[in-house]
C-alpha positions in Angstrom: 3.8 54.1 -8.2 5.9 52.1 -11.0 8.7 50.4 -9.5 12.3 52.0 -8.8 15.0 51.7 -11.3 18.7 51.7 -10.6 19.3 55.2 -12.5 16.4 56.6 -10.5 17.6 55.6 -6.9 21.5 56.3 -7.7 20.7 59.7 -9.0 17.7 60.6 -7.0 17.4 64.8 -7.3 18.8 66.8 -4.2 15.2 68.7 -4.3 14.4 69.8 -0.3 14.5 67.4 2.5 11.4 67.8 3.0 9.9 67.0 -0.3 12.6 64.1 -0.8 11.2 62.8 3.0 7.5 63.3 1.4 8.1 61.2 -1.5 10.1 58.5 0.5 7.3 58.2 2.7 4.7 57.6 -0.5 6.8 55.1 -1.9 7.5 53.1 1.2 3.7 53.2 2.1 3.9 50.5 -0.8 6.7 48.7 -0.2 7.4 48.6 3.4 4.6 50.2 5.3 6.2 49.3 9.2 9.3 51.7 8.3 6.8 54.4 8.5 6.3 54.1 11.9 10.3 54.7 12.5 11.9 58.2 13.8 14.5 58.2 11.5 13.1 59.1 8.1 15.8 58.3 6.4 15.8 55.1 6.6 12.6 54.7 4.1 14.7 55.5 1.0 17.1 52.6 2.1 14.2 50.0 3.1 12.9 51.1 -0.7 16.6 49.8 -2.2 16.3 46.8 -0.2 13.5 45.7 -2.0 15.1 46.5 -5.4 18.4 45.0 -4.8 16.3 41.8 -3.3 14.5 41.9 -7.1 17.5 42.8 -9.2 19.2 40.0 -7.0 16.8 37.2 -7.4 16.3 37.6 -11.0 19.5 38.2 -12.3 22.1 36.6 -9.9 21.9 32.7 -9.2 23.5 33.1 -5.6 22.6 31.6 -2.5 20.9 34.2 0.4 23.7 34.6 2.1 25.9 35.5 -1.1 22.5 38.0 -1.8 22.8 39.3 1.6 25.9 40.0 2.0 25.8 41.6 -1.8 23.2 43.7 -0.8 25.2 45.2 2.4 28.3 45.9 0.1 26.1 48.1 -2.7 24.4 49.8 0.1 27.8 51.0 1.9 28.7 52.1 -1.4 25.2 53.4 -2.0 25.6 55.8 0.9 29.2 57.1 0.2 27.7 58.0 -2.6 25.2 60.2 -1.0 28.1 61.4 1.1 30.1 62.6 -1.8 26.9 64.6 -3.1 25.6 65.4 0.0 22.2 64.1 -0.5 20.5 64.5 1.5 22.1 67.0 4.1 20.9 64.2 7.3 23.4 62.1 6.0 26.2 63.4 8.5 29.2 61.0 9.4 27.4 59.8 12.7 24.5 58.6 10.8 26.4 57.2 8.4 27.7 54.9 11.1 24.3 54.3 12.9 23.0 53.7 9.2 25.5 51.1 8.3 24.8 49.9 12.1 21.4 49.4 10.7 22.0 47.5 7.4 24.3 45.1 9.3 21.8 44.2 11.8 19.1 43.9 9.7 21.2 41.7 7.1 21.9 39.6 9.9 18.5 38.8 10.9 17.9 38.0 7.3 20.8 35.3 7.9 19.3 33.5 10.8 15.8 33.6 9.4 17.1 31.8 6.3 18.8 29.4 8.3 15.7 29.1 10.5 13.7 28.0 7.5 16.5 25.8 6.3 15.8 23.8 9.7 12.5 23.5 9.5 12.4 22.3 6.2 15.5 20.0 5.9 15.1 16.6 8.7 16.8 15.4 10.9 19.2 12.9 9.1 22.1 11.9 11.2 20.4 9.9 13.5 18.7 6.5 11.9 17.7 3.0 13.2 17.5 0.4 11.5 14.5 -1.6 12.6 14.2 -4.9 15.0 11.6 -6.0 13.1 9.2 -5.5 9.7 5.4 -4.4 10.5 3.0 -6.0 8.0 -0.8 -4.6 7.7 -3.2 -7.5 7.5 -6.6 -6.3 7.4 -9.1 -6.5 4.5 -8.7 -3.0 3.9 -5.3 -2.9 2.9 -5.5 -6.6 1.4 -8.4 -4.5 -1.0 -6.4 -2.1 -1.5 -2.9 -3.5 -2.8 -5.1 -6.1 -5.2 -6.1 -3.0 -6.6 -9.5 -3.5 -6.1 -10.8 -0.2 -5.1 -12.5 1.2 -8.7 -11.5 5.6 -8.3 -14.1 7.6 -7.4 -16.6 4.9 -6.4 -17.4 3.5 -2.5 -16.7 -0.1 -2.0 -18.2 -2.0 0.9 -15.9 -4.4 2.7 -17.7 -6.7 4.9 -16.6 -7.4 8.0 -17.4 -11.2 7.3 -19.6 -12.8 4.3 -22.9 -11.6 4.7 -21.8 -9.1 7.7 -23.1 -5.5 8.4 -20.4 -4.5 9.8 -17.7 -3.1 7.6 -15.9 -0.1 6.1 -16.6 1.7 3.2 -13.8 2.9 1.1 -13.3 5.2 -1.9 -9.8 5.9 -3.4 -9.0 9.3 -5.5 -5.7 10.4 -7.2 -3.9 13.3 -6.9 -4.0 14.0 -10.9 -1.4 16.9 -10.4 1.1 14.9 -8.4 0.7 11.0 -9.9 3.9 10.3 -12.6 3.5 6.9 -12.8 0.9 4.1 -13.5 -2.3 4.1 -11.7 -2.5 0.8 -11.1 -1.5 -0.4 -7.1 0.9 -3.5 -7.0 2.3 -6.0 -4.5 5.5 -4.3 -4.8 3.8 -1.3 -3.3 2.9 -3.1 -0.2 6.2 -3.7 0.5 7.5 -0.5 0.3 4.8 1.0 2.4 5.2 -1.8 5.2 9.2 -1.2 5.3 8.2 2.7 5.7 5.8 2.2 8.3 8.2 -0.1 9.8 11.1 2.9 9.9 8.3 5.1 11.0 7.6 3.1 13.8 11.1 2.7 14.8 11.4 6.7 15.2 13.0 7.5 12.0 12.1 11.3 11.2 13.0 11.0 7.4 14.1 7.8 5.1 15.9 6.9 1.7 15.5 4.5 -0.6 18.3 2.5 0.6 17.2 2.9 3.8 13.5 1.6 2.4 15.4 -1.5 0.4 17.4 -2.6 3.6 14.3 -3.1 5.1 12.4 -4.7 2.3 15.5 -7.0 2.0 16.2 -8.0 5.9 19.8 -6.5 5.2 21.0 -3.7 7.0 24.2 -3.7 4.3 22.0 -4.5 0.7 23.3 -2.6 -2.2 20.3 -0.7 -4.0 20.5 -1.5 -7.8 18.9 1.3 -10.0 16.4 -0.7 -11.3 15.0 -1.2 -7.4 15.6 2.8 -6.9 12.9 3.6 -9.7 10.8 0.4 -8.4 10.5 2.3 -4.7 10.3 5.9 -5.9 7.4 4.6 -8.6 6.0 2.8 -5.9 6.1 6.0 -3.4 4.9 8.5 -6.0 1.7 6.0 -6.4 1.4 6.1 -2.7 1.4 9.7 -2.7 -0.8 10.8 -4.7 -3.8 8.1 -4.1 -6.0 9.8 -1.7 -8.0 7.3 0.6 -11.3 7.9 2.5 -12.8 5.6 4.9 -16.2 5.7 6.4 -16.3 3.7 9.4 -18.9 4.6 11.2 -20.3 0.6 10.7 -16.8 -1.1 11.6 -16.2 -3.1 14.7 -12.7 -2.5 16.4 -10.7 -4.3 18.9 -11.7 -2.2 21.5 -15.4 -1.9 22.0 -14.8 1.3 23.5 -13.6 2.7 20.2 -15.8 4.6 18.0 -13.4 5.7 14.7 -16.2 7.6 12.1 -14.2 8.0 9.4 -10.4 8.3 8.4 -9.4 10.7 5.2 -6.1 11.5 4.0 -2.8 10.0 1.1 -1.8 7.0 1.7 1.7 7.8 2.1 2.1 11.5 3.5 5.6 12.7 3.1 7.8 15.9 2.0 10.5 15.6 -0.2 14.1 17.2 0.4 17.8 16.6 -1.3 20.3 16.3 1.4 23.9 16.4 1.6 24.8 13.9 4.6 28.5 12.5 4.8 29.7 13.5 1.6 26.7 12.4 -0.6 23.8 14.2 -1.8 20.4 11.8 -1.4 16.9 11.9 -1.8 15.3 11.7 1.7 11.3 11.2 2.8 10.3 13.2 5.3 7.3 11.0 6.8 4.5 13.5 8.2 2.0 11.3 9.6 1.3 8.0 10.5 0.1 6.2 7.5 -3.5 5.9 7.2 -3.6 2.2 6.1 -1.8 1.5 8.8 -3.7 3.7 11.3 -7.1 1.5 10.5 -5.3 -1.7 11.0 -3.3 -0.8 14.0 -7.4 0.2 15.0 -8.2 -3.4 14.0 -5.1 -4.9 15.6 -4.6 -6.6 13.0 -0.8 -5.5 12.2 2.2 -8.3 11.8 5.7 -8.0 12.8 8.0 -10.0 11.5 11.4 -10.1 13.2 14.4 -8.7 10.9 16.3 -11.6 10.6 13.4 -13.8 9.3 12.9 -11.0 6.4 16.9 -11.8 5.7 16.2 -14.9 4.0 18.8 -16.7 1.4 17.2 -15.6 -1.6 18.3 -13.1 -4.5 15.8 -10.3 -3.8 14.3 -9.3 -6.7 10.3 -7.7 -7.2 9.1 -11.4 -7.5 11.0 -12.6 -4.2 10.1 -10.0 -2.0 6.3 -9.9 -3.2 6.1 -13.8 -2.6 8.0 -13.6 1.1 5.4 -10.5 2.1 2.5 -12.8 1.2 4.2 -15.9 2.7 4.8 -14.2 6.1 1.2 -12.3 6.0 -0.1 -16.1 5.7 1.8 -17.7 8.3 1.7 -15.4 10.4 -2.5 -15.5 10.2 -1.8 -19.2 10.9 0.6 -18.3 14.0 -2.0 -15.8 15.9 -5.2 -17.8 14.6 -7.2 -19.5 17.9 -9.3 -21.2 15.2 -9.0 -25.0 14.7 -10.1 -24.2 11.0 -7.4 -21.9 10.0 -6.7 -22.9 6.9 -2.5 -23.8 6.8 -2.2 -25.5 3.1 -1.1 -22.3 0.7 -2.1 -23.1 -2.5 0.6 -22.4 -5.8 -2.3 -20.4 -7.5 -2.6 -18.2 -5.0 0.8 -17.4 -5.2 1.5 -16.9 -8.9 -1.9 -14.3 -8.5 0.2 -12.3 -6.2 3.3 -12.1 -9.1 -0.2 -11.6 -11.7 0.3 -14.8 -13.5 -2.6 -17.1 -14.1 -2.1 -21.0 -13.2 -2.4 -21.5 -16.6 0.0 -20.0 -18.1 3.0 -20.3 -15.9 5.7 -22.1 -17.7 7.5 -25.3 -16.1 10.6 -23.3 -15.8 8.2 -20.4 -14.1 7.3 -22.9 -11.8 10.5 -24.3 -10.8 12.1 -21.2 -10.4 9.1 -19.7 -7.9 9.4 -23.4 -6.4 12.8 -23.0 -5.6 12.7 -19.6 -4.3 9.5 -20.7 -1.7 11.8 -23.8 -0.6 14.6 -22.3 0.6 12.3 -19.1 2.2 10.3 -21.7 4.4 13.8 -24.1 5.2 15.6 -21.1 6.5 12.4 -20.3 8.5 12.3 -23.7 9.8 15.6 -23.1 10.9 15.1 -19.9 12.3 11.9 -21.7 14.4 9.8 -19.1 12.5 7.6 -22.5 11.4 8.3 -26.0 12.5 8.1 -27.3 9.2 6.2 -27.8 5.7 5.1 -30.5 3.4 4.7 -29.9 -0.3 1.3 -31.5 -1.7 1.0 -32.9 -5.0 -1.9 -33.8 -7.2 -2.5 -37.2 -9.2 -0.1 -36.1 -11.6 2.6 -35.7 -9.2 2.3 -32.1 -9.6 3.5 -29.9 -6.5 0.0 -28.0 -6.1 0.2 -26.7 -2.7 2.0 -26.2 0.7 1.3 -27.3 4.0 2.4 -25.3 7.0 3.0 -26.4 10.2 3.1 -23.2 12.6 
């Protein structure tokens, strides 16, 4: 049956009841088959206009449901006085013109709430936030793998438990190719957005923003986000997105002997987008849908850091390069902090530092080192003021060269 036009509904043929009943029947086999099951006939012709105005509607008119809905009941009101005027068909008697409008209003109304039911489920929860106590860091070789960008796509990589171990887990990386709309290529930058969303995650937040992100990231909960941090996190969340991570870990040990984890598959960052309108302005919100899997395998591990808040709030200006120097600053004291080992190593070399910002010792400029220098000072004097450390001692080599750091936990 070709599809209804307006012309052939508005001036269906008066014809006999029954036939008109026969034909309405045929065509609503089509397009609404539970109708047939209904006493009153009549209704078919009217559940057949429904789905017209519903395609007229969509594809002509840019109105909201509700506008459609209600647009809908006015036509068909008029669409039935019509019929009254003509008196087609000869059913169509003042009392069921009132039980038909009856009808239409009732059913338009369901249409209402199951839009707004929809609405519900797909837009979160986003009044009610909290800001975090503290900043949770994963610290396993996994993740420490992953954010170096050492994981080659498409190819298993075996991480030792130790040198020489095993025991480990196998991990292979894949990208979404559909979904990824930025580089490739996994930064430091990225860890730091995924630790201050699994750090809002864990403090019960249902949904989170960029700022929201930032705050954490920063130790603020009143930062300003700048643009050029905006695209930073929403490049960094569309990376984490769309890289897909499998884990065999059927040859791991865990923290508890009595765990036996085989394998863990899924993105590394598993979320659902949604524009929201909350207080006035109209943000980009995260819907988070399941813990993240990196952190899942190191919270298995137990080897996850937290960081109180106000040690991440450190007199610095926060750009990429500060925050990505402070993550792997805390990551390593924090090693030193929880280590029983006499041999923990607590002197942080300068190289190691400028690989995290991916400059090589050898070409940092003076003024490159000076400036990373200065930011690392005041980060560890605030912490020894906020007992985070105790202290530090800057080493230097024979050419008076600042070349390391010593920590004292």
């Amino acid at each position: 049956m070709h599809d209804l036009t307006r012309e052939e509904i508005l001036n269906a043929p008066d014809g006999d009841p029954e036939e008109n009943r026969q034909a309405d029947i045929k065509a609503v086999q089509q397009i609404a088959p539970s109708i047939i099951q209904t006493r009153e006939f009549v209704f078919a012709r009217y559940e057949i206009y429904f789905a017209f105005i519903d395609a007229e509607l969509g594809k002509v008119w840019k109105r909201t449901p509700e506008e459609k809905t209600l647009t809908r009941l006015s036509i068909l009101e008029n669409y039935i006085f019509a019929y009254k005027i003509k008196k087609v068909p000869a059913v169509l008697r003042k009392e069921e013109q009132k039980r038909i409008i009856k009808y239409i209003k009732e059913y338009n109304q369901r249409r209402v709430e199951e839009i707004n039911e929809e609405k519900k489920k797909n837009i979160p929860e986003v009044v009610k936030t909290q800001y975090p106590k503290d900043v949770v860091r994963v610290n396993d070789k996994i993740s420490f793998n992953f954010f170096k960008n050492n994981f080659p796509e498409g190819e298993p990589l075996f991480v030792e438990l130790a040198k020489g171990s095993p025991y480990g887990t196998t991990a292979i990386i894949e990208w979404d190719a559909l979904n990824i709309k930025t580089s490739k290529v996994i930064t430091a930058y990225d860890r730091d957005v995924h630790d201050a969303i699994v750090s809002l995650y864990l403090a019960e937040n249902k949904a989170v923003t960029p700022l929201m992100i930032y705050r954490v990231m920063t130790g603020s909960s009143e930062a300003t986000l700048l643009e050029a941090h905006n695209k930073k996190i929403a490049a960094s969340i569309n990376r984490l997105e769309s890289c897909i991570v499998y884990l065999d870990t059927s040859k791991e040990k865990f923290a508890d002997p009595d765990t036996e984890l085989l394998e863990l598959q899924g993105r590394a960052l598993q979320i659902t987008r949604a524009k929201i309108k909350h207080k006035g302005n109209i943000n980009t919100w995260f819907r988070i849908d399941a813990e993240p899997i990196l952190y899942e395998f190191a919270r298995y591990k137990n080897h996850i850091v937290r960081i109180f808040m106000n040690n991440i709030n450190t007199p610095v200006r926060k750009t990429p390069k500060a925050l990505i120097i402070q993550n792997y600053l805390e990551r390593r004291i924090a090693r030193m902090k929880n280590s029983t080992s006499k041999n923990t190593h607590k002197t942080i070399r300068y190289k190691s530092i400028f690989e995290q910002i991916n400059l090589n010792l050898a070409d940092v400029t003076s003024s490159e080192r000076q400036d990373t220098r200065a930011i690392i000072n005041k980060m560890l004097t605030y912490w020894k003021q906020e007992k985070f450390i105790k202290g530090f001692t800057e080493n230097k080599n024979t050419r008076h060269s600042v070349i390391s750091i010593t920590i004292r936990p």
